[in-house]
ZAMARGU-4260 file (C-alpha; in steps of 0.2 Angstrom, whole numbers, plus 5000, padded with zeros to 4 digits):
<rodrens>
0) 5302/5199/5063 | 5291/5217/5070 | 5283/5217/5082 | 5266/5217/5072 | 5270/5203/5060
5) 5276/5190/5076 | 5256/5195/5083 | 5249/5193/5066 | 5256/5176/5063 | 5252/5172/5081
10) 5232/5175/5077 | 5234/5167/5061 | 5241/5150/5071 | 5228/5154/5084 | 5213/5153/5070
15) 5219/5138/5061 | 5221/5128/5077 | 5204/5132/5082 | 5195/5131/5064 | 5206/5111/5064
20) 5201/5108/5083 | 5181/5111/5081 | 5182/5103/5062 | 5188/5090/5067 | 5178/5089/5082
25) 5159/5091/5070 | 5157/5108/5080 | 5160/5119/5064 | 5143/5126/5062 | 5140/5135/5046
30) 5139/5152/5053 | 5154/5150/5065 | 5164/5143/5048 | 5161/5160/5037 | 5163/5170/5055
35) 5182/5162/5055 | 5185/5165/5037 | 5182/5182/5039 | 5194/5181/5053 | 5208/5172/5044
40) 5209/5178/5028 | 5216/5195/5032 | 5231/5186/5042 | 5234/5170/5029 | 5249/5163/5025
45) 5253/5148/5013 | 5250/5133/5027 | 5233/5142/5028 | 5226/5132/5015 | 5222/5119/5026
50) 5211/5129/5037 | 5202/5135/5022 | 5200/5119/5016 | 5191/5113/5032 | 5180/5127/5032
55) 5174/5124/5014 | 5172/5108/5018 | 5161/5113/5034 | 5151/5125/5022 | 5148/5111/5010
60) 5141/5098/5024 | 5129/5112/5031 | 5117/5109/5016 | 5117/5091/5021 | 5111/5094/5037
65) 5097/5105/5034 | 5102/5123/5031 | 5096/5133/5016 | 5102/5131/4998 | 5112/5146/4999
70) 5125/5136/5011 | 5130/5127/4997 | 5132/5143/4984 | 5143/5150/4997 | 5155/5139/4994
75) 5160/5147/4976 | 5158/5164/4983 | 5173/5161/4999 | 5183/5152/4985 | 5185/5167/4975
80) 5187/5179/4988 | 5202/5166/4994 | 5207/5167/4978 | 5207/5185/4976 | 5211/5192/4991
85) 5227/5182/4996 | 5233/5178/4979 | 5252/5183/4988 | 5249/5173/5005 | 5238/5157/5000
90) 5234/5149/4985 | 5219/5135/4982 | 5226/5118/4982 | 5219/5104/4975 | 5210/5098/4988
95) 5201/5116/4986 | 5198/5112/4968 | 5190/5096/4972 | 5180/5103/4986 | 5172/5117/4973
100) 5169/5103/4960 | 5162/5092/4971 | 5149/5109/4978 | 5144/5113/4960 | 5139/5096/4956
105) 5128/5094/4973 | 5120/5111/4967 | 5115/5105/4950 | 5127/5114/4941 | 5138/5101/4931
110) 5145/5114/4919 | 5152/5126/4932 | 5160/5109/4939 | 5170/5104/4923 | 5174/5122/4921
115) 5182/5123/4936 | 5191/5105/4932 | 5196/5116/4917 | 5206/5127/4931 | 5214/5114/4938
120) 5222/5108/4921 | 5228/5127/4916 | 5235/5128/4937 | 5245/5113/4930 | 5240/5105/4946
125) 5239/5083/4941 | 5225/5079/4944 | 5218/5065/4955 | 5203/5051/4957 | 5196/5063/4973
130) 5196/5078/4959 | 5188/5067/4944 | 5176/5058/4958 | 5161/5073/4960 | 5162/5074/4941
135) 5157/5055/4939 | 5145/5056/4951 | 5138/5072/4944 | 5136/5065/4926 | 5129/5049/4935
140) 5114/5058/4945 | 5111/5068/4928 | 5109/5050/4921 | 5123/5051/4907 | 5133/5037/4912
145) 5138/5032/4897 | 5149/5051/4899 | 5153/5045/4914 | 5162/5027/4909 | 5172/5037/4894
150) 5177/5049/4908 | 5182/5034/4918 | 5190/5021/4903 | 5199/5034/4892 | 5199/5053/4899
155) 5206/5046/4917 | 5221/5037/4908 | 5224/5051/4897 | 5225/5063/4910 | 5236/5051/4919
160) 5224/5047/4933 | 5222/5029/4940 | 5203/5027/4945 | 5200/5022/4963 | 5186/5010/4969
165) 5176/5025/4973 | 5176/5031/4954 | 5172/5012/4950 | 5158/5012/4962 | 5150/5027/4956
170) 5148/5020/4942 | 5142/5004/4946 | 5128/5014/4957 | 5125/5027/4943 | 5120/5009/4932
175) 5109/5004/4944 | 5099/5018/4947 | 5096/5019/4928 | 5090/4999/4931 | 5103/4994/4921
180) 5111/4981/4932 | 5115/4968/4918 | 5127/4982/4915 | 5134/4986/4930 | 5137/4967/4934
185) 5148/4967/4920 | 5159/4982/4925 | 5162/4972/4943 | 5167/4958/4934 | 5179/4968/4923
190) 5186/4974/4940 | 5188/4955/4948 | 5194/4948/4935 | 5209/4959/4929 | 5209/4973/4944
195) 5200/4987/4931 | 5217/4992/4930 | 5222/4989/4949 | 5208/4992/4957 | 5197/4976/4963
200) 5179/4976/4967 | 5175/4980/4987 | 5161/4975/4995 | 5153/4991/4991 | 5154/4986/4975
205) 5144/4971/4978 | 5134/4979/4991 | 5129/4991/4976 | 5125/4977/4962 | 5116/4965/4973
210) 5104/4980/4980 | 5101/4984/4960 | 5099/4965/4956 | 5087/4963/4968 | 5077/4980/4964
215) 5076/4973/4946 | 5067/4960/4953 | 5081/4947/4950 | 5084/4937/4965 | 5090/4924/4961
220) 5104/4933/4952 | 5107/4944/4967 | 5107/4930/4980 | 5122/4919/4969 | 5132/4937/4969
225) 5130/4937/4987 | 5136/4920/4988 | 5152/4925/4974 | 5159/4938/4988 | 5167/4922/4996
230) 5177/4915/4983 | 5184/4931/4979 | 5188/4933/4997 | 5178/4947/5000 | 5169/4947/5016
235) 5150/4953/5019 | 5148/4966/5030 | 5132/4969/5042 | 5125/4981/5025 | 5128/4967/5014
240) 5119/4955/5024 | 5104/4967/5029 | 5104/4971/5011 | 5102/4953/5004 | 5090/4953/5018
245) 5079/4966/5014 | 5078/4958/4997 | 5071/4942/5000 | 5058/4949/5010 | 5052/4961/4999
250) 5054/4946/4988 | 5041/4936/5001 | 5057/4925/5001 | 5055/4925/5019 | 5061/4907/5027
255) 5078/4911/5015 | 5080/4929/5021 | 5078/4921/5040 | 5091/4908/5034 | 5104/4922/5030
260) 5103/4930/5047 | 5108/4914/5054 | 5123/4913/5041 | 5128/4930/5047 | 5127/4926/5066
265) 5137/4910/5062 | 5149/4920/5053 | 5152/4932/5067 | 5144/4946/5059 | 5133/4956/5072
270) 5116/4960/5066 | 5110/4977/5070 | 5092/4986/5072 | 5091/4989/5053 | 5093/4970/5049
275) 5080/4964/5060 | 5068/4978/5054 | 5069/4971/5037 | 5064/4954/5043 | 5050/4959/5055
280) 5045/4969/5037 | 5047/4954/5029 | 5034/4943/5043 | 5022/4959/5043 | 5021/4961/5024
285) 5017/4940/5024 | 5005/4940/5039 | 5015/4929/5050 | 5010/4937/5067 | 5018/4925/5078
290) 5036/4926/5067 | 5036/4945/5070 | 5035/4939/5090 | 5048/4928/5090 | 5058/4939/5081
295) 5054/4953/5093 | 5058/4941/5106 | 5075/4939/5096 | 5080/4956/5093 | 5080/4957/5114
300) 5090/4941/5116 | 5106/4949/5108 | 5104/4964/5116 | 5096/4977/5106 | 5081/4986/5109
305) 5066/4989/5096 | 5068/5008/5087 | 5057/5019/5081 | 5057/5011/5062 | 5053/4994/5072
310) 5038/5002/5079 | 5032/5010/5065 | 5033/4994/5056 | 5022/4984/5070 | 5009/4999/5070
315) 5009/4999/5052 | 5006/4980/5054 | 4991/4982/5064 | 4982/4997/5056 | 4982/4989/5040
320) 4974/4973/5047 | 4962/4985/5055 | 4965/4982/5073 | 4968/5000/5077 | 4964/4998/5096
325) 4979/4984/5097 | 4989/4998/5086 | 4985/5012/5099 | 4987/5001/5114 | 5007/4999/5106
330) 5008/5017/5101 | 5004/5022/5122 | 5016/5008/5127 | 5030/5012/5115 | 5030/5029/5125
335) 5029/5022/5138 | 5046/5014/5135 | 5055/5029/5131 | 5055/5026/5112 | 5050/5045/5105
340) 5038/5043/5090 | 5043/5053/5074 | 5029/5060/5061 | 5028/5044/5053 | 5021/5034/5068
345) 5008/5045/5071 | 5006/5046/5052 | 5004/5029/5052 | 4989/5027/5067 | 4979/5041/5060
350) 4982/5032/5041 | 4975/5017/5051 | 4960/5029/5060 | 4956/5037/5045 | 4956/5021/5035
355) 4942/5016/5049 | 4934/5033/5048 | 4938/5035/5065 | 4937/5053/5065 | 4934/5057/5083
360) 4951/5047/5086 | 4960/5054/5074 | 4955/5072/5080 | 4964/5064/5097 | 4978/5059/5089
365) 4983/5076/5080 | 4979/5086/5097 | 4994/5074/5104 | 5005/5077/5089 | 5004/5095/5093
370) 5005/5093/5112 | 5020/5082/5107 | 5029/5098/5096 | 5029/5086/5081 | 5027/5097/5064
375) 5013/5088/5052 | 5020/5086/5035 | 5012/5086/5018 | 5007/5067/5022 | 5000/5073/5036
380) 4987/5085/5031 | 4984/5073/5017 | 4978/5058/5028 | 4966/5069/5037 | 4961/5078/5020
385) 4958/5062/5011 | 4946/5059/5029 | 4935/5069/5027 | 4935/5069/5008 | 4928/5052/5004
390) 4917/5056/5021 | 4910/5071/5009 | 4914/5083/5021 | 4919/5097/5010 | 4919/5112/5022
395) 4931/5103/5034 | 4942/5097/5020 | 4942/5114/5013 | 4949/5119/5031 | 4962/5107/5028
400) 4968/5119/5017 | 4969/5134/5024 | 4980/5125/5039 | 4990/5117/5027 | 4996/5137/5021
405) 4996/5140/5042 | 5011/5127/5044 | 5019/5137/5029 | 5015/5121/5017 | 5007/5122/5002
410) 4994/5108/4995 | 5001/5096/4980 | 4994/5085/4970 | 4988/5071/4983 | 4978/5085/4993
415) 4970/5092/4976 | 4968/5075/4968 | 4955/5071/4985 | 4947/5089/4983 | 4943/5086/4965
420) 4939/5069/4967 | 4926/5073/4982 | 4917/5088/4974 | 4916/5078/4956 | 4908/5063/4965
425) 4896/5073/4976 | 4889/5080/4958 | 4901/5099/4962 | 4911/5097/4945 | 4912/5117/4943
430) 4920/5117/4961 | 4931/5103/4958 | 4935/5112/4940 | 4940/5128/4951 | 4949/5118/4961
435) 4959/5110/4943 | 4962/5124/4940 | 4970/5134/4955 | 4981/5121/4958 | 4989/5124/4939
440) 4991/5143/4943 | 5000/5138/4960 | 5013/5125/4950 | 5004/5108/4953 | 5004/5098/4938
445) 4991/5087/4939 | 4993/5068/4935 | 4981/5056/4926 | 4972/5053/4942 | 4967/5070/4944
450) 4962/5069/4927 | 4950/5055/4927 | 4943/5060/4942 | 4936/5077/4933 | 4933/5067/4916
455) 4921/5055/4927 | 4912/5070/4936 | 4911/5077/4916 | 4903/5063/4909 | 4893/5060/4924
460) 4884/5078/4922 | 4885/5079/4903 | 4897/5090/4900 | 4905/5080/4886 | 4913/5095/4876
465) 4920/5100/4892 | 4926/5082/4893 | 4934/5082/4876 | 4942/5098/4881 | 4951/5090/4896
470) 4958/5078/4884 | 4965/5092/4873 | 4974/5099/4889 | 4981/5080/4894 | 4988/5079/4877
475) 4995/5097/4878 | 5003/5091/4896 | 5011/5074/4889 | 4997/5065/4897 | 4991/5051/4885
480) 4975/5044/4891 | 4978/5026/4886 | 4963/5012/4887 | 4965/5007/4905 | 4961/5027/4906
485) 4944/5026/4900 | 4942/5007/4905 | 4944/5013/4925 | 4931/5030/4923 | 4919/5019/4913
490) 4919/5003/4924 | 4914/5018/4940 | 4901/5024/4929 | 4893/5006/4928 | 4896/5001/4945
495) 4885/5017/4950 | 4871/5011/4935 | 4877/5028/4925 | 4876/5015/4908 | 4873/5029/4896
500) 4886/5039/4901 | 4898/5024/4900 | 4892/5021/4883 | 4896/5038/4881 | 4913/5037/4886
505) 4916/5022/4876 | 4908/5032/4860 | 4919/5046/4863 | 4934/5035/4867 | 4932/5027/4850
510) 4930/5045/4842 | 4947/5051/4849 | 4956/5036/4843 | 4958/5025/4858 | 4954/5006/4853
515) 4945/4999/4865 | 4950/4979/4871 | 4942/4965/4880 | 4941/4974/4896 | 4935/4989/4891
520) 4920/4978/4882 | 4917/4966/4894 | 4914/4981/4907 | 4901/4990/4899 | 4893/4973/4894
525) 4894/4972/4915 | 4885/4987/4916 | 4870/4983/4903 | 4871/4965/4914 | 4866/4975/4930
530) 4854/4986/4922 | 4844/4970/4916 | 4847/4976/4898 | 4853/4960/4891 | 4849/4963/4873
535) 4863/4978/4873 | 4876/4968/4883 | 4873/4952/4869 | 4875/4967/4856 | 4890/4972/4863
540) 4898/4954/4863 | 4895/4955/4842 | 4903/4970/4841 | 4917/4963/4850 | 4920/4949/4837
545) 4915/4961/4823 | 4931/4972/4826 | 4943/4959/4827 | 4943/4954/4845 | 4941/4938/4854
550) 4928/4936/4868 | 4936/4928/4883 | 4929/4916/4898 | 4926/4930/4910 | 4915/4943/4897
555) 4906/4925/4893 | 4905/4923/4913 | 4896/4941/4912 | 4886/4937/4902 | 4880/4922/4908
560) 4877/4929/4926 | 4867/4941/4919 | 4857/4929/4911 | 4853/4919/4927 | 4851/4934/4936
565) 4838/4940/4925 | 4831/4921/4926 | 4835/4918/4907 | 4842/4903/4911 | 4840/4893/4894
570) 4848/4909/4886 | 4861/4907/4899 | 4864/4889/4892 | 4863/4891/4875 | 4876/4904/4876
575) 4886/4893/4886 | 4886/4881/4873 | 4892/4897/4862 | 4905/4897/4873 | 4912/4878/4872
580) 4910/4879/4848 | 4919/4896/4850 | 4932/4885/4860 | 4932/4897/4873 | 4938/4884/4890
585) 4926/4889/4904 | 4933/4887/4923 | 4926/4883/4937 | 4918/4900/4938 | 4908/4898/4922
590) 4902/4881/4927 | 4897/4887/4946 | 4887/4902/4938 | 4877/4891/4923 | 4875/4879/4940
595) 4866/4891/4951 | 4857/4894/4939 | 4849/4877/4933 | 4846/4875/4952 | 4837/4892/4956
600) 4827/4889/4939 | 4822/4870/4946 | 4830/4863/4930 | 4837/4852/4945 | 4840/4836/4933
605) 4850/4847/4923 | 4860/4855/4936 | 4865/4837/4943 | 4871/4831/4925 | 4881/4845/4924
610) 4891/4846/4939 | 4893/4824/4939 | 4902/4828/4924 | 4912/4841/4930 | 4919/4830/4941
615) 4920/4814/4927 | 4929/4827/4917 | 4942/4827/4934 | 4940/4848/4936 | 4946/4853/4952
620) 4930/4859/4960 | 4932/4875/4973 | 4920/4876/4989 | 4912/4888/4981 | 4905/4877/4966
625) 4902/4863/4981 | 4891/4875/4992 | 4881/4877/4975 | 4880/4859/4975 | 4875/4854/4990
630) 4864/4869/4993 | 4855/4863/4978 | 4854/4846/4982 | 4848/4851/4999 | 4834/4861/4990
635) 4829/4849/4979 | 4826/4838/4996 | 4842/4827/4990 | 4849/4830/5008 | 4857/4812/5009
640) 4867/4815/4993 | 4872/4831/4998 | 4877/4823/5017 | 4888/4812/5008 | 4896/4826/4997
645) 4900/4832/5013 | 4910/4820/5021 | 4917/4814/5007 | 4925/4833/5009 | 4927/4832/5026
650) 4938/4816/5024 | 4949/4820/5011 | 4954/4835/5021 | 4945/4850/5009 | 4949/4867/5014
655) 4929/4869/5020 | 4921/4886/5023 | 4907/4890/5037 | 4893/4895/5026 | 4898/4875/5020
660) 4892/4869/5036 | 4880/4884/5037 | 4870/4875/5021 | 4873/4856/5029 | 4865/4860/5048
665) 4848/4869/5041 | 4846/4855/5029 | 4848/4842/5043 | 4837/4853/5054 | 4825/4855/5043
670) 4826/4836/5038 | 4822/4832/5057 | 4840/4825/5058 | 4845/4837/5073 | 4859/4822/5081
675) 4868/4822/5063 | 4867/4843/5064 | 4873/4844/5081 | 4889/4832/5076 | 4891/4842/5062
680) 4890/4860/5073 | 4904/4852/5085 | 4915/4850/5072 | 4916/4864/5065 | 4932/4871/5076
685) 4942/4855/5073 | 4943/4863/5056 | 4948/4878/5060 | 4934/4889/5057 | 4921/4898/5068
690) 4901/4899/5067 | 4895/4914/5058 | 4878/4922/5065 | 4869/4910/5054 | 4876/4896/5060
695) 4872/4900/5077 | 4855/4906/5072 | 4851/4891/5064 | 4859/4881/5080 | 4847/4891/5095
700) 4832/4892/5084 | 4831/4872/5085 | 4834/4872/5102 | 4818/4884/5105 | 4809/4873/5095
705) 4814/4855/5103 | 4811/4866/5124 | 4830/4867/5127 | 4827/4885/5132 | 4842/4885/5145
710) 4853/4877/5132 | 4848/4889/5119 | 4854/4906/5130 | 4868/4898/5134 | 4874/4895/5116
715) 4870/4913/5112 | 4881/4918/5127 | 4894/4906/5117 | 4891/4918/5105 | 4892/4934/5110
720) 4908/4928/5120 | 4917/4921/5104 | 4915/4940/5096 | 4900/4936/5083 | 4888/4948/5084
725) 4869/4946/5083 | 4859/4955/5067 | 4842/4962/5068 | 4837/4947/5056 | 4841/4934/5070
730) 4835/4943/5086 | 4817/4945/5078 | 4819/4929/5074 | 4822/4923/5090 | 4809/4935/5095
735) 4797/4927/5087 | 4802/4906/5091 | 4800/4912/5109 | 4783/4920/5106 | 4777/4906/5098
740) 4782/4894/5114 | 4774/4908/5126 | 4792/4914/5134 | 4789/4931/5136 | 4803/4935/5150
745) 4814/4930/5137 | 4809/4939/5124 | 4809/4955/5134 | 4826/4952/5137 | 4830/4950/5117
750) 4819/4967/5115 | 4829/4975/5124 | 4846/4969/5115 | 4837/4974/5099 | 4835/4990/5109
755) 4854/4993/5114 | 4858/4990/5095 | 4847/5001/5087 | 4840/4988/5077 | 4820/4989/5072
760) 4807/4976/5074 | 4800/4968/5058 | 4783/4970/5055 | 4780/4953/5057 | 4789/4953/5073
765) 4777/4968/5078 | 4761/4959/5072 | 4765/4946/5082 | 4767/4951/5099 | 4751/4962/5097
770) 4741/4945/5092 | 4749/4937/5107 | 4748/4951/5120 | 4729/4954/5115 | 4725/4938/5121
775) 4721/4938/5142 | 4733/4924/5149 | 4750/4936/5142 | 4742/4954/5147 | 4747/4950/5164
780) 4765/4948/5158 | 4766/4964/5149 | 4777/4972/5162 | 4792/4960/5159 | 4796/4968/5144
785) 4804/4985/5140 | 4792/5000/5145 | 4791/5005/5126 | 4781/4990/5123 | 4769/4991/5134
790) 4758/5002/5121 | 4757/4985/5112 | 4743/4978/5126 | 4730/4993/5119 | 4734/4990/5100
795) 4721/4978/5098 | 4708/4986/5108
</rodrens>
């Protein structure tokens, strides 16, 4: 051998043993990998093929870990020039084959993949599972699996290929994706119960079927598959079990997902951070604060240490419960501990801020994120956006935008669906129409919220033509506005009093073709119930029955509250009894609205028949239709009959509610039984509930008024202590009890709370500390209370 040729071969050995060494190692970057097949392909020789092959293969992994698209397109291109260029030295081999297939499929390009399966039949190379595989999977994320399981059954054996587990799970995965799980369960079974040919299921297999089961919403199914790996002698893994937990939890089959976590410490398998997440998921999603402790508590018993996603999941937690001081109290303490939040916690506090319209904290909060070198995403600028659009601050959302495009990313649809939907509801419908239509020069298709946002804005200013043209474009687009589409715009429009316009939608909905139902019915018959226009809304229950559709309890409920409302309470009844001949069954709701009725219209003999025979009848009564009871008993000066309601509940254990109490305490006040009032206040922790600012209004008026002045500040101390907050209603209130009893160092001491509150004194309120400090014996007291009263000592001068 020259001279030359000894040093070639010894740089070609060179190369390959460094191009296996950092392969092999995860070092192969993707510029280094081209820079070495630059380097080798001049001095190849047929063992090269290897080295090739590892640096495709390093080519192809660099899309996956976040290079640009064009990573994977090189993979084709150094494949020809292999192919070309050293036609004499090195020749593709399978593998390379398999590693182009497997690149043009990842790309999209499923044609280019069987083309170059083509190539490998014409070689004459035979072919094998690892070649076939990319091709399934290719035809599987296209969603033609049906191509995919002839490929598999009949073109693999013709070809003289025997499928491998991977081809069947590929498969099985491809099923599930399309939610065709029923499907996929009966290709597993065909590979346990006679191989598939040799190859039985593994637990990937299972892993894969159980996940679709229980995405299908079929839990049970998914949780006896689960349980079948045993007696086929397949043993769970930590991803099966985490999977079969994630399940029940997202099933709010909590206590059983916690029962397979103590199956799988028992069997030995180790649960890691995922698996605990999914349960402290679970405890979140269900509200069971002390579970997600102990489990916390759990997780640091068998020696793991929350993550990130467990953190996320707890802040997530306690924003959406609306304690965002607890939530930001975690967030600094999670930094505290070393555990480096990603865009999604901070995402997740400022969802929680903005939620709260907590701008100032949210302003905060992005300052960090920035000081933190964490990138906003799209979800990002959306929470913030979405801020300020339903705070209708435009020009700030606006300069939402134009950061966006800073941070190189563009807005889609969620950013423009909150522009559009902020300008239509501040009256700006040509802006938000602008704004329609810039995002459908820049590519954002708009969806059928976008669309009903405008079409609410449209009919709210008149522009029906305009309207009906928006309809045209849906329908151009593949939108169909269906009935919920016009029942959502029409029930806004009546919640804001806009009736005509909703009976203009309605008229136009009919006009287009879209059959109105029940719902859409019943909602405008709510909105001519709110605008007191009750002959329309009755109209509107004929034309119901006239087209062919059946009134049901809750358009008669709207109705009949509008009646009462209106104090039409003999209409209210005779359309009740309309109601019952129609043989339309009213609930409780019907019954606890003709009830409030008969009792705020004085028709009290009437009211009582009714509700004694709703409970002859053996209805199960709610506490709402007993506080209309008993508050109309206690009206009507029946207060011992009520009282005994009331224990009778009290006894049989009745899920109670405070304003219950609430109604029992100022009727035994106002009876003069203040012991039977006290007894009942005390109780009222022993069933688990907590006064509300009534109650303890109620509560320390009495005690002004029987002299227990000390007693009374202490319970409003109680009060202020247990978190209830005083309204302006009950500290003019006070005001005035104390007034009346001559206590004016006291009542400067509740002016000045009104004061610190920013509350206003009634007129009443006003009128009566001028009477009193006009008179001589108070003037001298005048300085007791806040400077900015003492005006009131000339008022009446």
């Amino acid at each position: 051998m020259s001279r030359r040729a000894s040093a070639a071969l010894g740089r070609c050995l060179e190369l390959e043993h460094v191009i296996t060494g950092r392969f092999h190692s995860g070092s192969l970057g993707l510029d280094d990998a081209v820079k070495l097949f630059d380097e080798l392909l001049p001095h190849a020789r047929p063992a090269s093929v290897r080295a090739f092959n590892q640096v495709l293969t390093a080519v192809s992994r660099a899309q996956r870990r976040g290079s640009s698209s064009s990573s994977l397109e090189l993979v084709p291109s150094l494949f020809n020039r292999m192919a070309r260029a050293c036609s004499n030295k090195v020749a593709p081999d399978l593998h390379t084959y398999s590693i182009l297939i497997n690149c043009f499929c990842r790309m999209g390009r499923l044609e280019l993949g069987f083309a170059a399966f083509g190539l490998v039949l014409k070689t004459g190379f035979r072919v094998n599972a690892r070649v076939i595989n990319p091709l399934l999977k290719g035809l599987c994320d296209r969603k033609r699996v049906h191509e995919a399981m002839d490929v598999l059954l009949r073109r693999m054996p013709e070809f003289g290929c025997t499928p491998d587990v991977f081809s069947y799970n590929i498969i099985l995965k491809g099923f599930c994706n399309e939610r065709r799980a029923e499907e996929a369960l009966e290709l597993l079974h065909m590979m346990a119960d006679d191989g598939g040919g040799s190859c039985p299921p593994d637990d990937v297999s299972y892993n894969t079927i159980i996940n679709g089961l229980f995405r299908d919403n079929q839990v049970d199914r998914a949780y006896n598959l689960f349980r079948e790996m045993d007696d086929r002698g397949i043993f769970p893994t930590v991803v099966t079990y985490t999977t079969v937990i994630d399940g029940l939890c997202k099933a709010q089959a909590v206590d059983r997902a916690e029962g397979v976590l103590q199956q799988m410490i028992h069997k030995g398998v180790k649960p890691n951070n995922q698996t605990y997440n999914c349960l402290i998921h679970g405890y979140c999603s269900s509200g069971q604060g002390k579970e997600v402790v102990r489990m916390l508590n759990e997780i640091s018993a068998h020696g793991h240490q929350p993550d990130v996603v467990t953190c996320n999941l707890l802040l997530d937690y306690h924003c959406k419960n609306g304690r965002c001081t607890e939530a930001r109290n975690f967030f600094d303490s999670m930094i505290e501990k070393g555990i480096k939040p990603n865009v999604t916690t901070y995402n997740t506090l400022l969802n929680g801020y903005a939620t709260k319209g907590a701008l100032s904290d949210m302003h905060g909060l992005l300052d960090l994120m920035a000081g933190n070198d964490i990138s906003p995403d799209h979800h990002t600028f959306n929470i913030v956006f979405c801020a300020y659009a339903k705070g209708g601050m435009i020009d700030e959302a606006m300069h939402i935008f134009v950061q966006m495009r800073q941070q190189g990313l563009s807005p889609d649809v969620v950013s423009y669906g909150a522009m559009i939907d902020a300008l239509c509801k501040l009256g700006r419908v040509d802006e938000a129409m602008h704004k329609f239509n810039q995002m459908i020069n820049e590519g954002v298709t708009p969806g059928i919220v976008v669309f009903s946002s405008l079409v609410c804005g449209l009919c709210t200013v008149d522009k029906w033509e305009k309207a009906e043209e928006l309809f045209s474009e849906m329908l151009s687009q593949g939108i169909h506005p269906n009935v919920m589409f016009f029942t959502r715009i029409m029930c806004n429009l009546c919640n804001e009093g806009r009736i005509m316009e909703a009976q203009s939608l309605f008229d136009l909905m009919v006009r287009i073709g879209v059959r109105p139902n029940v719902i859409t019915y019943t909602s405008l018959i709510d909105g001519y119930c709110l605008a007191g226009r009750m002959k329309e809304a009755m109209k509107l229950l004929d034309d119901m029955v006239r087209v062919g559709l059946k009134p049901d309890a809750f358009s008669y409920n709207t109705l009949l509250h509008g009646y009462c409302r209106a104090g039409r309470i003999d209409d209210a009844v005779r359309l009740f009894r309309e109601m019952l001949s129609n043989e339309v069954r009213p609930g409780t709701v019907t019954y606890s609205t003709v009830l409030q009725g008969l009792f705020q219209s004085g028709k009290f003999s009437e009211a009582k028949e009714l509700y004694l025979n709703m409970i002859k009848s053996g209805m199960q009564l709610d506490i709402y239709t007993y506080n209309i009871i008993l508050n109309g008993l206690c009206k009507n000066n029946c207060v011992d009959e009520a009282f005994k309601i009331f224990q009778s509940l009290c006894s049989k254990g009745f899920q109670l509610h405070i304003i219950t109490f609430t109604i029992m305490i100022d009727a035994l006040l106002k009876s003069g039984r203040k012991e039977d009032a006290m007894d009942i206040f005390a109780a009222i922790s022993s069933h688990g509930l907590v006064p509300n600012v009534v109650t303890y209004g109620l509560m320390i008026q009495n005690l002004i008024k029987e002299g227990l002045l000390e007693e009374s500040d202490n319970l409003y101390l109680a009060m202020e202590k247990s978190g209830c907050t005083p309204d302006s209603c009950m500290l003019n209130t006070l005001v005035r009890r104390l007034l009346h009893r001559g206590e004016v160092m006291r009542v400067g001491a509740y002016l000045s709370k009104i004061d610190e509150m920013n509350f206003s004194l009634e007129a009443s309120t006003t009128s009566l500390l001028i009477s009193v400090f006009s008179r001589e014996e108070y003037q001298h007291q005048m300085m007791s209370l806040p400077k900015k009263y003492h005006f009131l000592v000339d008022a009446k001068k």
